[in-house]
One Martini backbone bead per residue (centre of mass of N, CA, C, O) as a GRO file, in nm:
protein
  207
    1UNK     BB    1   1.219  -0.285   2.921
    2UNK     BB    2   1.523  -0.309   3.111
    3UNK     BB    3   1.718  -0.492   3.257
    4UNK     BB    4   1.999  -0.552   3.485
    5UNK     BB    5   2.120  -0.736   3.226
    6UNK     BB    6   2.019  -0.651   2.972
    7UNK     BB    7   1.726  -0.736   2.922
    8UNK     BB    8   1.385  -0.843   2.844
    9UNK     BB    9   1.138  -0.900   3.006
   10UNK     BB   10   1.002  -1.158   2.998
   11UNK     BB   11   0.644  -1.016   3.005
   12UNK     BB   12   0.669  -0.794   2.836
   13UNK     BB   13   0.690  -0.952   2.578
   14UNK     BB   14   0.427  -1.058   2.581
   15UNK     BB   15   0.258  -0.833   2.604
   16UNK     BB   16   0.370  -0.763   2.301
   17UNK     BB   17   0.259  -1.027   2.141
   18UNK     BB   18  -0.059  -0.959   2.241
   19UNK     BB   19  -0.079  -0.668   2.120
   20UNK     BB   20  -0.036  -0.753   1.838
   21UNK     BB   21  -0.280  -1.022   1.826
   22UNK     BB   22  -0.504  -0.809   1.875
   23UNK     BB   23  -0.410  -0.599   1.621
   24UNK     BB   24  -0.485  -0.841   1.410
   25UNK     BB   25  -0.725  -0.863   1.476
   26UNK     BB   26  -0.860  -0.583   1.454
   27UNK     BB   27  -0.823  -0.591   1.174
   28UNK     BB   28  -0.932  -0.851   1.033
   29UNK     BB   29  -1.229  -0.711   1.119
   30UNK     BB   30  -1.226  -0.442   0.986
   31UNK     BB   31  -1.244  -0.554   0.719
   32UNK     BB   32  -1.470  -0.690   0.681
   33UNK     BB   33  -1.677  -0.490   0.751
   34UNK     BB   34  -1.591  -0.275   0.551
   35UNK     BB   35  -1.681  -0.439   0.302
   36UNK     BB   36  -1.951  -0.465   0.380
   37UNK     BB   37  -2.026  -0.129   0.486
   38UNK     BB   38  -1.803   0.044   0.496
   39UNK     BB   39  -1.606   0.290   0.647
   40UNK     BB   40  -1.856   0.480   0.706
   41UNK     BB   41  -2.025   0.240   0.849
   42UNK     BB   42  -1.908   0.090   1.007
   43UNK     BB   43  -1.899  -0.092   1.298
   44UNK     BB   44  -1.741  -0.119   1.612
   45UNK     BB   45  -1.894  -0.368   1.749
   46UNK     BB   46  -1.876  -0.581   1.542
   47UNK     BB   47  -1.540  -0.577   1.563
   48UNK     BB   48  -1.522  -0.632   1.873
   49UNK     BB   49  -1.678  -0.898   1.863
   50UNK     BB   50  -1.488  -1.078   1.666
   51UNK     BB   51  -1.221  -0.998   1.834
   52UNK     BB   52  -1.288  -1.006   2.127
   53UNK     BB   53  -1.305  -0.692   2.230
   54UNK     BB   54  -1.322  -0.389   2.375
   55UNK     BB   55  -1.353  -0.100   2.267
   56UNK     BB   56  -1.119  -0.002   2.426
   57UNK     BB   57  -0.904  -0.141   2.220
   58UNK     BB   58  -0.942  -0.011   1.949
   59UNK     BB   59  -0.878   0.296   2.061
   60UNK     BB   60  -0.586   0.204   2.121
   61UNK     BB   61  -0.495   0.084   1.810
   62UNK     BB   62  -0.700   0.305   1.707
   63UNK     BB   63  -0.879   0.568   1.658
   64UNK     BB   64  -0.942   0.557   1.378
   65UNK     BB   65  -1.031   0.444   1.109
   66UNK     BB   66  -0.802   0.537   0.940
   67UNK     BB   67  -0.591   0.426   1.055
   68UNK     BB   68  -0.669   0.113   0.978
   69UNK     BB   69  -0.576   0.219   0.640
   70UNK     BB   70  -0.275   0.252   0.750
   71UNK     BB   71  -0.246  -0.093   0.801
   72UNK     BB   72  -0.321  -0.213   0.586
   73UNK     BB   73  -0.130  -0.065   0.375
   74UNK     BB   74   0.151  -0.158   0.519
   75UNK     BB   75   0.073  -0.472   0.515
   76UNK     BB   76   0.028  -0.504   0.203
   77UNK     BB   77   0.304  -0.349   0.085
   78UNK     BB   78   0.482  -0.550   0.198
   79UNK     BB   79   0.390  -0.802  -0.013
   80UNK     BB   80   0.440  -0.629  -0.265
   81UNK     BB   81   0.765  -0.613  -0.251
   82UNK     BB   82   0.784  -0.917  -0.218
   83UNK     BB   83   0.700  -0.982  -0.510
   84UNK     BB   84   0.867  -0.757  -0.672
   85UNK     BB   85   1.164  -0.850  -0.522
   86UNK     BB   86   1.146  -1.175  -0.688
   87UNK     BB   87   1.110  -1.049  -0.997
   88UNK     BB   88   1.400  -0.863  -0.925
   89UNK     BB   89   1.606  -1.131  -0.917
   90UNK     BB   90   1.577  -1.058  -1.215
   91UNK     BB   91   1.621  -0.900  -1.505
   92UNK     BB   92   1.477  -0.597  -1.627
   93UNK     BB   93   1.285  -0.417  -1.758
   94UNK     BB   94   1.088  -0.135  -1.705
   95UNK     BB   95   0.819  -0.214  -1.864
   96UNK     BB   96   0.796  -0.447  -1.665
   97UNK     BB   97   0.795  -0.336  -1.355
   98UNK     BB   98   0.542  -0.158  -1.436
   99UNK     BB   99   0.324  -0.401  -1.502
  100UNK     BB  100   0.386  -0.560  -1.259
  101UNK     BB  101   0.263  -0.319  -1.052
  102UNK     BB  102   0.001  -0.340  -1.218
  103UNK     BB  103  -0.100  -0.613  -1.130
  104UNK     BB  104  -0.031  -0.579  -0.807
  105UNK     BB  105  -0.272  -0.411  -0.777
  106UNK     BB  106  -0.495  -0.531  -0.870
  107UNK     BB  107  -0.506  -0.777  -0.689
  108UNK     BB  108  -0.547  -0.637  -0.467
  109UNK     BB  109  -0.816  -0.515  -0.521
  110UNK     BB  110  -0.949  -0.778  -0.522
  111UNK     BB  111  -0.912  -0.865  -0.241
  112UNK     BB  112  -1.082  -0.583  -0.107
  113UNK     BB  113  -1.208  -0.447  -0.303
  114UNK     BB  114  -1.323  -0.194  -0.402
  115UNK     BB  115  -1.450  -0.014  -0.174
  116UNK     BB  116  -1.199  -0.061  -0.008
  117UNK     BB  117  -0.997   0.064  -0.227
  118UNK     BB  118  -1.094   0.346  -0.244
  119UNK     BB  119  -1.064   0.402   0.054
  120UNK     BB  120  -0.750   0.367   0.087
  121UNK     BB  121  -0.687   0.579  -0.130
  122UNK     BB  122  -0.796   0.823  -0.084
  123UNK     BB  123  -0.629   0.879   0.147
  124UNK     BB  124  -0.377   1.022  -0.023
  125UNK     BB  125  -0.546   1.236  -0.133
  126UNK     BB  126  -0.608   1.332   0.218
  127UNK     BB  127  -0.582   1.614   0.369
  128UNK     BB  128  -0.692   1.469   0.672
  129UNK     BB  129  -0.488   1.275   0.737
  130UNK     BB  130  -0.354   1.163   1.027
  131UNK     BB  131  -0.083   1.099   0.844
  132UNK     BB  132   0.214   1.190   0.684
  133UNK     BB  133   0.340   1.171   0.394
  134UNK     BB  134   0.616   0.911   0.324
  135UNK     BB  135   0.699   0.731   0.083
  136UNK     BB  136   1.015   0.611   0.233
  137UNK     BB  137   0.785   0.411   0.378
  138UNK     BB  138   0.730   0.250   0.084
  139UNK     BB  139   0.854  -0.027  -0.044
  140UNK     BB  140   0.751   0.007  -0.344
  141UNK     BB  141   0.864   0.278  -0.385
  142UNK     BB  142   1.160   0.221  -0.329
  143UNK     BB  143   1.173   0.007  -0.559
  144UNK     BB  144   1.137   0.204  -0.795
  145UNK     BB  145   1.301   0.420  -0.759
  146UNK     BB  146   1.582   0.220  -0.812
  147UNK     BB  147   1.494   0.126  -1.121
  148UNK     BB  148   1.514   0.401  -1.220
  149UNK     BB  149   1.783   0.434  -1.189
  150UNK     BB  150   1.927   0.185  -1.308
  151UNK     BB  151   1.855   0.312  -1.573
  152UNK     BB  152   1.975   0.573  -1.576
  153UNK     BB  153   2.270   0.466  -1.547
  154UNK     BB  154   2.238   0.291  -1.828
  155UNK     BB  155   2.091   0.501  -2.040
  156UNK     BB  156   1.780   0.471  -2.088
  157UNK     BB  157   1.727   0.727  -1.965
  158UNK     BB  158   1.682   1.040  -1.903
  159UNK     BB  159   1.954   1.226  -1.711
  160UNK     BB  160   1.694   1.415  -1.578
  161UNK     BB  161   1.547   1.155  -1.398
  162UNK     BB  162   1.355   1.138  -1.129
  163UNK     BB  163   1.333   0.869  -0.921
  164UNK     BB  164   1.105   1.013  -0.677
  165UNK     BB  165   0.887   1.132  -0.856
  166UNK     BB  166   0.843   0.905  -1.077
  167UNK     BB  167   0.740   0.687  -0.889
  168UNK     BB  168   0.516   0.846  -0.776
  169UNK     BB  169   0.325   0.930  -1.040
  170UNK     BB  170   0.326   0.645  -1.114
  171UNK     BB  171   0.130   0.549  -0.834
  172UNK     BB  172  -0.088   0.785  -0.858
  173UNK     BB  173  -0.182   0.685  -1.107
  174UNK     BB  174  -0.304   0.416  -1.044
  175UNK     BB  175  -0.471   0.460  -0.824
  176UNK     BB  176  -0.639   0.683  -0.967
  177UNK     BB  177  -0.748   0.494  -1.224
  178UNK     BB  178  -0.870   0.297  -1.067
  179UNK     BB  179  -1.096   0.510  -0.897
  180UNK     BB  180  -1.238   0.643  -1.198
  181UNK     BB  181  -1.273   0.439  -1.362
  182UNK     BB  182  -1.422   0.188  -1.439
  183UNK     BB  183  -1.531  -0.155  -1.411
  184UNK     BB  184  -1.383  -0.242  -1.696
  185UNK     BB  185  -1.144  -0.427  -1.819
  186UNK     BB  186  -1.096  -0.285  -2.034
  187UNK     BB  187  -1.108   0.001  -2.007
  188UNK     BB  188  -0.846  -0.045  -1.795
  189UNK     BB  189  -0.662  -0.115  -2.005
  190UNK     BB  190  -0.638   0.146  -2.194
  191UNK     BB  191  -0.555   0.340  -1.940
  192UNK     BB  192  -0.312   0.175  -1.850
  193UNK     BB  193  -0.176   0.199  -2.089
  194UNK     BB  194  -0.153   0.486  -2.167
  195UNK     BB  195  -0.009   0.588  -1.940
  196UNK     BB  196   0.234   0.379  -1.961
  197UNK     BB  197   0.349   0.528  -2.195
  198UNK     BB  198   0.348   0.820  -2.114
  199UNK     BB  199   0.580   0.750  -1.895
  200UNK     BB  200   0.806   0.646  -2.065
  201UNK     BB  201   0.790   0.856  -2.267
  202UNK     BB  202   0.888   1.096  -2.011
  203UNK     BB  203   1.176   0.923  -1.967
  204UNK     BB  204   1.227   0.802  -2.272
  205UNK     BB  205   1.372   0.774  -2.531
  206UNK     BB  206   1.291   0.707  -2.888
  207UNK     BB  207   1.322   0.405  -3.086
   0.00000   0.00000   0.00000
């Protein structure tokens, strides 16, 4: 609300600041139960009781869990895109910024742990997702997709590369390679080197 200065009221701004930090906060207590007992057993009591609010205080920030796991992919996404970002301060070729990519999810992987990261992902493929995929509002998406660009601009990749389905390909393939292959890191990192190769293949001429 503007007021008559056409300033926003100190107490608005209060308001909105105390929303941002309750919902900081219920974010922070459903990731710990997720973890604890995924995401479809989470207890929602819980959650409102570590974060110190009402039941109905989450469902107003949260409608359902996935909602949840929609806040978190935004918020983690965003650090990522942030450290993509640091690396790509100096130049790159394509299988760096592909492998850094691939290192920058593993690490995600990490720290989410596998079932809460399983269940994250999972929500990309799944049709009943609360809101429909914009891949363009994924900055780490955005990110590779310009890379792949001045790749194809600078003649490295074949000229009738598409640098927004490249990117999601690429992203959605390491994805679901995380979620569906064993969790032996030889295992997967076989796995992911095939990947690599053959999206490069797909890419670029053959040197």
């Amino acid at each position: 609300m503007i007021g008559h200065n056409g300033r926003v009221p100190e107490s608005a701004t209060r308001r909105d600041e105390q929303r941002r930090h309750t919902r900081s906060k219920l974010l922070d207590a459903a990731i710990v139960e997720f973890q604890r007992a995924g995401t479809q057993s989470a207890d929602i009591n819980a959650i409102v009781k570590s974060a110190g609010v009402a039941r109905s205080t989450f469902y107003f920030h949260f409608p359902t869990k996935e909602h949840v796991l929609l806040e978190l992919i935004r918020r983690d996404e965003v650090q990522l895109a942030n450290e993509l970002g640091h690396f790509l301060d100096t130049r790159h070729d394509l299988p760096a910024v592909l492998r850094t990519i691939i290192e920058l999810v593993l690490d995600l992987e990490s720290r989410w742990g596998s079932a809460l990261f399983h269940d994250v992902i999972s929500l990309y493929f799944s049709p009943t997702r609360p809101e429909p995929e914009q891949w363009v509002n994924h900055p780490l998406f955005v990110l590779l997709a310009a890379e792949i660009e001045r790749s194809r601009i600078r003649g490295e990749l074949y000229d009738d590369v598409d640098a927004y389905h490249s990117a999601a390909f690429f992203l959605l393939g390491v994805y679901a390679l995380l979620t569906t292959t064993g969790e032996s890191r030889a295992e997967r990192d076989v796995a992911l080197q095939k990947f690599l190769t053959s999206t490069l293949r797909s890419l670029r001429p053959a040197t």
